[in-house]
C-alpha positions in Angstrom: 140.7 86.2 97.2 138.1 89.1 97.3 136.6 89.8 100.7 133.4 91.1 101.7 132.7 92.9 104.8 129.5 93.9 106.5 128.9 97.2 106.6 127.4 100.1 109.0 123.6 99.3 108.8 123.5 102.5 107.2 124.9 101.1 103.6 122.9 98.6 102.5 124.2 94.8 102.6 123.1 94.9 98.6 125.0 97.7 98.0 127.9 96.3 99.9 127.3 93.3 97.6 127.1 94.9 94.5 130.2 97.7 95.0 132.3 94.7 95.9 131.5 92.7 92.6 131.9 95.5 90.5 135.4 95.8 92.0 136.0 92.2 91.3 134.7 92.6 87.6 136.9 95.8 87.7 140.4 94.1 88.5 139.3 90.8 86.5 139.3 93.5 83.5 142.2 94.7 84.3 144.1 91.4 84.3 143.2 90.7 81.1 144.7 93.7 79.7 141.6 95.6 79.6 140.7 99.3 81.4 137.1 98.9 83.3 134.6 101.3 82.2 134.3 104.3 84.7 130.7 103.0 85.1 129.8 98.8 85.7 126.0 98.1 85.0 125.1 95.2 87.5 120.9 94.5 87.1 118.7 91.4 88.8 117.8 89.2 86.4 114.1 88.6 85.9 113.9 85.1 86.5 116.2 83.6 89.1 117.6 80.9 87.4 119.6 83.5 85.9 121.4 84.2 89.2 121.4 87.3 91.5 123.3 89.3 89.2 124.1 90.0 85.8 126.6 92.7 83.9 127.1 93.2 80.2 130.2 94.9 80.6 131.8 92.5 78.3 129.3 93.5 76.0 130.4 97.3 76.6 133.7 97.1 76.2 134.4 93.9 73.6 134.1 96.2 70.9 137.0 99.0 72.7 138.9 95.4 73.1 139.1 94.4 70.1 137.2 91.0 71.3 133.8 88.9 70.7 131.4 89.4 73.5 131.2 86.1 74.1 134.7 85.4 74.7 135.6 87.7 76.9 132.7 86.9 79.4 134.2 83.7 79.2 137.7 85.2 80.2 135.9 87.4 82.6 134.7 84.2 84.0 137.5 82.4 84.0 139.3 85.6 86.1 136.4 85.8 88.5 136.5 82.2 89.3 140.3 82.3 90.1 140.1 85.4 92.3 137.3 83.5 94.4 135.1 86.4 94.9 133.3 85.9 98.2 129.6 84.7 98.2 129.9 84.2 94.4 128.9 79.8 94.3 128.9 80.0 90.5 129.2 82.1 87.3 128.1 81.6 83.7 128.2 83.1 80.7 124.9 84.1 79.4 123.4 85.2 75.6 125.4 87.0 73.1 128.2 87.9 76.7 126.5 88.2 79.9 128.0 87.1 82.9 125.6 86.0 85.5 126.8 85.9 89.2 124.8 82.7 91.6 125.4 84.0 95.2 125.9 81.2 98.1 122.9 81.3 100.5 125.4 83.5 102.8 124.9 87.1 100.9 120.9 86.6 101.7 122.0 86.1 105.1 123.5 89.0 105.7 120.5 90.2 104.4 118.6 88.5 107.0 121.2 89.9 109.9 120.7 93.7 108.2 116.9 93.7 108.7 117.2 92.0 112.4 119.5 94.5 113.8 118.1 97.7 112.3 114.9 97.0 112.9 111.6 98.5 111.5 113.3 102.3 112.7 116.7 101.7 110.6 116.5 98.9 108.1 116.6 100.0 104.6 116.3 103.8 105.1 118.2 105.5 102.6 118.7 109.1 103.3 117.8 110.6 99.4 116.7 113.6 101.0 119.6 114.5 103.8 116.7 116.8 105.3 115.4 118.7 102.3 111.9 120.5 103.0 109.3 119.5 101.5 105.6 121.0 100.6 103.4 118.0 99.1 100.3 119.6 98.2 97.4 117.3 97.7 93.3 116.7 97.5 92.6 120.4 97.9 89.5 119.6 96.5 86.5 123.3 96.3 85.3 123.5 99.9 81.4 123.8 98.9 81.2 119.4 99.5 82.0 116.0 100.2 84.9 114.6 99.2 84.5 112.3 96.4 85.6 108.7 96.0 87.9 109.5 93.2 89.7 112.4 95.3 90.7 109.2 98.6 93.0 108.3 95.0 95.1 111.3 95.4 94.4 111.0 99.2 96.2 107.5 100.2 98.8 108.5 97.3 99.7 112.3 98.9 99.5 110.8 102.0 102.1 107.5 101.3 104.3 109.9 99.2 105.1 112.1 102.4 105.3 108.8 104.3 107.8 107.6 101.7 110.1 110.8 101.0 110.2 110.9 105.3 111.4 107.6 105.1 114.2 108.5 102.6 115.6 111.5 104.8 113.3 114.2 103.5 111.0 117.0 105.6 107.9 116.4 103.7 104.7 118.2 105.4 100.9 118.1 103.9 99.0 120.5 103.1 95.4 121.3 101.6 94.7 124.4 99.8 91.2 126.1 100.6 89.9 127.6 97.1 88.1 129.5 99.3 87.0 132.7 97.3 85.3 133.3 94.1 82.0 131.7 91.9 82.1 129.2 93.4 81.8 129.7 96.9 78.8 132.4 95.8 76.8 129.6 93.9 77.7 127.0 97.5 75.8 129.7 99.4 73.3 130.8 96.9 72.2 127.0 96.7 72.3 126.1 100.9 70.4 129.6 101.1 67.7 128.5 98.6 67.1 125.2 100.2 66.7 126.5 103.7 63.9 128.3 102.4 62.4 125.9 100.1 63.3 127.4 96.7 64.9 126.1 94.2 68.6 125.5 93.8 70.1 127.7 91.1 70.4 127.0 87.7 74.5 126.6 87.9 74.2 125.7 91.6 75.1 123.0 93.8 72.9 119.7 94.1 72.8 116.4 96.2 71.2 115.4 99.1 74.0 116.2 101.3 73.6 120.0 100.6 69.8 119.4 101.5 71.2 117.8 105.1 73.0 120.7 105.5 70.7 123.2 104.6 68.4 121.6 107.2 71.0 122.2 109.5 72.1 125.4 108.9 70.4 128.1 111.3 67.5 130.5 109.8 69.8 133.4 110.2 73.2 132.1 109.5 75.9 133.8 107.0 75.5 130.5 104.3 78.4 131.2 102.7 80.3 131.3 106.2 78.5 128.8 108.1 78.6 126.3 104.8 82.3 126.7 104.6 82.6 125.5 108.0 80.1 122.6 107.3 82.3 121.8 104.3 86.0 121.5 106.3 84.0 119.6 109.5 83.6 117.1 106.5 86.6 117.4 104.8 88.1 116.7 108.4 85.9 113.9 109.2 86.4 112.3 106.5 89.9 112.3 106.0 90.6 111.5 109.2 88.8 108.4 108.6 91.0 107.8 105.7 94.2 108.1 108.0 95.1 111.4 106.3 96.0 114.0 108.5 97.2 117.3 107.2 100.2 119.7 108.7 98.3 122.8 107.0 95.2 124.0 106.1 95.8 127.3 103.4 93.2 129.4 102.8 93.1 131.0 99.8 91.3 134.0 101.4 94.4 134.5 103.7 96.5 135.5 99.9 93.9 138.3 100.2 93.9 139.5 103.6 97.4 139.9 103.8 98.1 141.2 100.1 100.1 138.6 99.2 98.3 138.6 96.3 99.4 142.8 95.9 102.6 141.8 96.8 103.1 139.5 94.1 102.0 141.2 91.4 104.4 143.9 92.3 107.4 141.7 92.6 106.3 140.0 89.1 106.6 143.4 87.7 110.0 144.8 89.6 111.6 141.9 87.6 110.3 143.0 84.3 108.0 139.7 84.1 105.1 141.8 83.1 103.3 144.3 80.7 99.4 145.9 80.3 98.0 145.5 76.9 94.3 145.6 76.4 93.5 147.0 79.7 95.0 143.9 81.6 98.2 142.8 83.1 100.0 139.9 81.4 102.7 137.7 82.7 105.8 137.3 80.1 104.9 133.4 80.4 106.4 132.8 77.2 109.8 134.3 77.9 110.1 131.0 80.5 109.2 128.2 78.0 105.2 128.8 77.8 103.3 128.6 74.6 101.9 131.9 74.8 101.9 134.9 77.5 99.1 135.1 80.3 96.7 137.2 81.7 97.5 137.8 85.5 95.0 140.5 86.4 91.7 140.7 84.1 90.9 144.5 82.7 87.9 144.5 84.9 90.6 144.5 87.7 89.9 141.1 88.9 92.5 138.1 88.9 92.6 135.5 87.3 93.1 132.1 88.7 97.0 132.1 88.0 97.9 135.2 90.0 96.6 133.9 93.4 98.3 130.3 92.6 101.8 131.9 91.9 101.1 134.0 95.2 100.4 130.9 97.2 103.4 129.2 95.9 105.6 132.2 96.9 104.0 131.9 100.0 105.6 128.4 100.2 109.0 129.8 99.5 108.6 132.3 102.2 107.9 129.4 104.4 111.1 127.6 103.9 110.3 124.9 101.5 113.0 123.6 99.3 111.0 121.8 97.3 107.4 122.0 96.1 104.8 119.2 95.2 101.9 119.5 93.5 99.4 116.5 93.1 96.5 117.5 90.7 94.1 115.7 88.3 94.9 115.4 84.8 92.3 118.2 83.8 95.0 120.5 84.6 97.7 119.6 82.3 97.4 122.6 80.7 98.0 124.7 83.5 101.0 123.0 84.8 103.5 125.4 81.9 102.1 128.2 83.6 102.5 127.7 87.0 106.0 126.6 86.4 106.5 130.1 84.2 105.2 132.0 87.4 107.6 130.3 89.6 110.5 130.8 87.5 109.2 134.4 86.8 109.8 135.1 90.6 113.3 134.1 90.0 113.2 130.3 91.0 114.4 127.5 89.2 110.9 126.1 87.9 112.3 122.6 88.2 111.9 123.1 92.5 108.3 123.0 91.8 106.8 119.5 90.7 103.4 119.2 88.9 101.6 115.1 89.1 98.9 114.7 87.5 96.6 112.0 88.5 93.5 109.9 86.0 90.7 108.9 87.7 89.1 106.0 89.5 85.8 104.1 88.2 84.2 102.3 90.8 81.9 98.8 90.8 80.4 97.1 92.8 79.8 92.9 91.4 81.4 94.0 88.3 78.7 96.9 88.0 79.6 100.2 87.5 78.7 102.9 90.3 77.7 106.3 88.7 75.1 107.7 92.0 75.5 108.4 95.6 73.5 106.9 97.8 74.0 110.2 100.2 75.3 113.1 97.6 72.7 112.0 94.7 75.6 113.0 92.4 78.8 111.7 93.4 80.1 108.7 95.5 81.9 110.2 98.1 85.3 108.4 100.2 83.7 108.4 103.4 81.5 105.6 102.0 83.8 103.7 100.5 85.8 104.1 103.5 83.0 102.7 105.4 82.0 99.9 103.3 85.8 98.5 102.7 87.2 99.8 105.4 90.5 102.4 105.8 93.2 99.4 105.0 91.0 98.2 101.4 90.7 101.9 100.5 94.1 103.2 100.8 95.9 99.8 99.4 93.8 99.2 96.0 94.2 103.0 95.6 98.2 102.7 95.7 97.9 99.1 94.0 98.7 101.1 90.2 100.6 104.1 89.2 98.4 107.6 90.0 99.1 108.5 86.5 97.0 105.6 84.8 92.8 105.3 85.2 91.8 102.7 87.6 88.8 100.9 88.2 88.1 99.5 91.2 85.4 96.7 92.8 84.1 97.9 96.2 82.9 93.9 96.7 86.7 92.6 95.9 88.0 95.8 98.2 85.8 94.3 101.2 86.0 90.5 101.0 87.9 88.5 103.3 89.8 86.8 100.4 93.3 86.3 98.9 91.8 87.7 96.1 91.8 90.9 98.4 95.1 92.3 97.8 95.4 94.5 101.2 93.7 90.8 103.0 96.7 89.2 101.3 99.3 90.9 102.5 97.6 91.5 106.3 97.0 87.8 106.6 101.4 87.6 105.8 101.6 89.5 108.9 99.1 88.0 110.8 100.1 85.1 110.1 104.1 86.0 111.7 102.4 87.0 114.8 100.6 83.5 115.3 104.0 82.3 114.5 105.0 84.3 117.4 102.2 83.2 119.3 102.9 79.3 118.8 106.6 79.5 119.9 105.3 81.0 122.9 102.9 78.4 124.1 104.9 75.8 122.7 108.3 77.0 125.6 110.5 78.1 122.6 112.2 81.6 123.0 114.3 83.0 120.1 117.7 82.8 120.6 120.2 86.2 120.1 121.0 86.8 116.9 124.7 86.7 117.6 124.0 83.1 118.7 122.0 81.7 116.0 123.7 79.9 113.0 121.9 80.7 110.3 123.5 78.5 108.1 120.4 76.0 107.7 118.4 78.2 106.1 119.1 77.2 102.5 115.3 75.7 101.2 114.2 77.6 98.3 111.3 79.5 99.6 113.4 80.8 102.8 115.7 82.3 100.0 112.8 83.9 98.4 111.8 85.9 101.5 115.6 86.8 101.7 115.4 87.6 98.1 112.4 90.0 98.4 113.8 91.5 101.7 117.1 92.0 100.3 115.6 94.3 97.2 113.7 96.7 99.5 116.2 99.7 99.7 116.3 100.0 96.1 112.6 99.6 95.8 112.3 102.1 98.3 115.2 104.7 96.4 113.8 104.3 93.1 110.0 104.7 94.7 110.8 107.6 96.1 113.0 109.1 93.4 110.5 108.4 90.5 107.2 109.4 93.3 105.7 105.8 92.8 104.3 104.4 96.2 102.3 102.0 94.4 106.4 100.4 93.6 106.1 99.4 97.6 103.2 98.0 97.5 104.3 95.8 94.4 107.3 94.8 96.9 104.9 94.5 100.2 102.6 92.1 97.9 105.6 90.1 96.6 107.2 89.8 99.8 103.6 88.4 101.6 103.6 86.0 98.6 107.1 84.8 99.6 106.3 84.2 103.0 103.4 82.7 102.5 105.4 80.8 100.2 107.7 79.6 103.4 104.6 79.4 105.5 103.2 76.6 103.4 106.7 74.6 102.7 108.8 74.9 106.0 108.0 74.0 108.9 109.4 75.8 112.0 108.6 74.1 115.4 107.7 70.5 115.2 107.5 67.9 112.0 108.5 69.3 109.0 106.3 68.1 105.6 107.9 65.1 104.7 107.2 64.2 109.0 110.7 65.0 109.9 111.6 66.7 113.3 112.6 69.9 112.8 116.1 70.5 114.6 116.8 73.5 117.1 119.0 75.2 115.2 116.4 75.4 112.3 114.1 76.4 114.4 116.0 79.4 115.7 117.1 80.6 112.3 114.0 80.4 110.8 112.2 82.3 113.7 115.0 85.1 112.7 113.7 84.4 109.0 109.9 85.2 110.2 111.7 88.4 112.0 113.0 90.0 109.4 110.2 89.5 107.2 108.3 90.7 110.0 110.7 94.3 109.9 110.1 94.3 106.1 106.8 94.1 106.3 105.8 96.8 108.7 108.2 99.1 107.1 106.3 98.7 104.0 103.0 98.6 105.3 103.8 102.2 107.1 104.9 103.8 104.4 101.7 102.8 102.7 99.7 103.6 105.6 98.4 100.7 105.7 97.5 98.2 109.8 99.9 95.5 110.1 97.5 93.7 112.2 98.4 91.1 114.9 95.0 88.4 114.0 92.4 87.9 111.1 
């Protein structure tokens, strides 16, 4: 008989599961004559009916066997049956020689314990990152305005993807880079200057009335340049601090300057042999590390271009320790991402360290009507009012609700409503609805048992398995989140484990009658209070990550 055992909390119980059935398949193989493959595929199948798991490896090795598919998952059946693997209640073969495993209630149990005892600090954290450093770059939108709805998209997902790679043993800071020098800056100033005095804005200058509230604000003798720079990050602040981002570092880009990093640069660029003059300018040998062409570094007037002070701020990073380097841009810049990556490997870095994402944009509605004008900025539809129309929790869910690298669109009237229709109100109410849960054992004189004293045993109805179910995939959601940089993969899990419990919420009763008027026992009652516990830990773990309230009443 093949035994299972629970392991430390820090191996998950489905990846105790799932190394112990590979072994069974592995030694059911090898009693029928046939050598396992170094690697055993075991996947979920998509519909449960199909069981917990399923493997092809008959499928991968019939042909090595000299055997139909079919008929040796029948043997491998047959084998798996007789060893009496542990949890296994029943296998079948499936299709053209799949062997699908149907677990006994008892595996999503363990599940159930696992979650419990680790708690929302321990459950399902796999360390991916064993303390790598981390720089996740992100917004760094031109400090000369608001931020704009479309840039709280990169926001929530810069901010949940540091949330996510801490989770999974990683060192991950923020940080927002001031493109604080150049045109631009000159036309921010040129434009607050000529509004202060009642002129007209400049031709290729800024416009909106938030530059003429500013302008109205700035003093008569102020530096506009200076003073609306400050104006701009007071915003920036403000506004991302509404939308629970908070940033480890502020760059400046003017701080490359002042310290000739930007000098500096260039010269170690050229002590490697990465560059050349021709034409009066200074190229970088771009193409020599897999660009289409080579690039201009320093202009002939002697001015850089925008590359040279970019690889100089991502030095910079490397001089600060950083392992790893994250980039989140919008997908206007895909053809700037060879570049930077040349750069990087130019200083003598493996290019791969650094990671360019590219993000689409967001089209906002409001009623199914399309939003194109501020009703502040004149030109633009900034986050702090969508912040403050659906509120911090709306915004940063429906922004993480799709992957960053596919356009949204997005209803500010579905983002506010107090409906299931609501994604981020779906999943809240799950949680909110634990802690009435909570709430209703207390006034009713019923106090959760230990654990280690609860059989959980009863809890074998359908929709108390689904919870389990859900719960039990959330350490591979969270490893192949965090691997592939897709937060919006948690909250596909957070929504389908809400929908599970509300699922159990509706069907099983825990204190009480249950729906067909029967008394519900004690020790139901005590293991599904353990149910509504773990889902509880699954749920706030999610919900953190996401940075997203996990609030207590709705």
């Amino acid at each position: 008989m093949v035994l299972l055992w629970i392991a430390r909390w820090r191996v998950a119980w489905s990846t105790v599961i799932q190394d112990a059935l590979r072994a069974a398949i592995g030694q059911a193989l090898a009693s029928l004559g046939i050598e396992p493959p170094a690697a055993i595929a075991l996947e979920r199948p998509a519909r449960k009916e199909h069981g917990d798991w399923s493997t092809n490896v008959a499928l991968a090795t019939a042909k090595r066997a000299g055997r139909n598919p079919r008929e040796l998952a029948g043997a491998l059946v047959g084998s798996l049956e007789a060893a009496q693997v542990s949890h296994v209640s029943r296998l079948e073969v499936a299709g053209a020689g799949f062997v699908n495993f149907h677990l006994a209630p008892t595996w999503l149990h363990a599940t159930l314990s696992e979650a419990a005892a680790g708690g929302v600090q321990s459950f399902a954290r796999p360390d991916i990152g064993k303390g790598q450093r981390v720089n996740v770059e992100f917004v760094s939108a031109n400090p000369t305005g608001p931020l704009h709805a479309g840039g709280g998209r990169w926001a929530a997902y810069g901010d949940a993807l540091v949330n996510l790679l801490q989770h999974c043993g990683y060192r991950a800071d923020r940080e927002y880079y001031l493109n604080d020098r150049g045109v631009q800056m000159r036309l921010f100033g040129e434009s607050l200057s000529a509004l202060k005095a009642g002129m007209a804005v400049p031709e290729d200058g800024y416009k909106g009335q938030y530059l003429e509230e500013w302008a109205a604000e700035m003093p008569a003798d102020a530096d506009a340049v200076e003073w609306g720079y400050e104006r701009v990050k007071k915003d920036l602040r403000q506004t991302l601090d509404a939308a629970g981002v908070h940033f480890d570092t502020w760059f400046s880009e003017r701080s490359l300057v002042a310290d000739g990093a930007i000098d500096a640069t260039l010269a170690d660029l050229a002590s490697r042999g990465a560059t050349y003059e021709a034409d009066g300018a200074v190229w970088l040998r771009s193409s020599d590390y897999g660009d289409d062409k080579d690039r201009v570094l320093v202009k002939s007037d002697g001015e850089p271009t925008y590359l040279l002070p970019d690889i100089a701020y991502h030095r910079n990073k490397f001089e600060r320790g950083y392992e790893k380097l994250i980039d989140i841009w919008g997908a206007d810049h895909h053809g700037y991402v060879t570049r930077l990556k040349a750069g990087v490997a130019a200083l003598g870095h493996d290019s791969s360290v650094l990671e360019l994402i590219l993000g689409q944009l967001v089209t906002l509605k409001r009623d199914g009507e399309e939003i194109k004008l501020s009703k502040r900025a004149g030109t633009i539809v900034t986050l702090s009012e969508v912040v403050e129309e659906t509120g911090i929790d709306a915004t940063r869910l429906t922004f993480l609700l799709q992957s960053l690298d596919t356009r949204q669109t997005v209803d500010l009237a579905v983002m506010a409503s107090q409906a299931m229709e609501n994604p981020v109100f779906y999943v809240q109410y799950a949680h909110a609805r634990i802690a009435s849960l909570a709430r209703q054992a207390l006034a009713n004189g019923v106090t959760r048992l230990p654990l280690a004293e609860v059989d959980l045993s009863p809890l074998t109805h359908e929709r108390e398995l689904d919870v389990l179910r859900v719960l039990s995939e959330l350490e591979e959601v969270l490893t192949l989140a965090c691997n592939e940089r897709a937060p919006h993969k948690v909250t596909s899990w957070v929504r389908a484990l809400a929908g599970a419990f509300h699922g159990f919420y509706h069907d099983c009763r825990i204190m009480g009658n249950d729906r067909d008027g029967r008394p519900v026992d004690v020790g139901t009652t005590q293991a599904r209070l353990w149910l509504v516990e773990s889902a509880r830990v699954g749920l706030r773990i999610g919900l953190g990550i996401l940075g997203v309230g996990a609030p207590e009443s709705m």
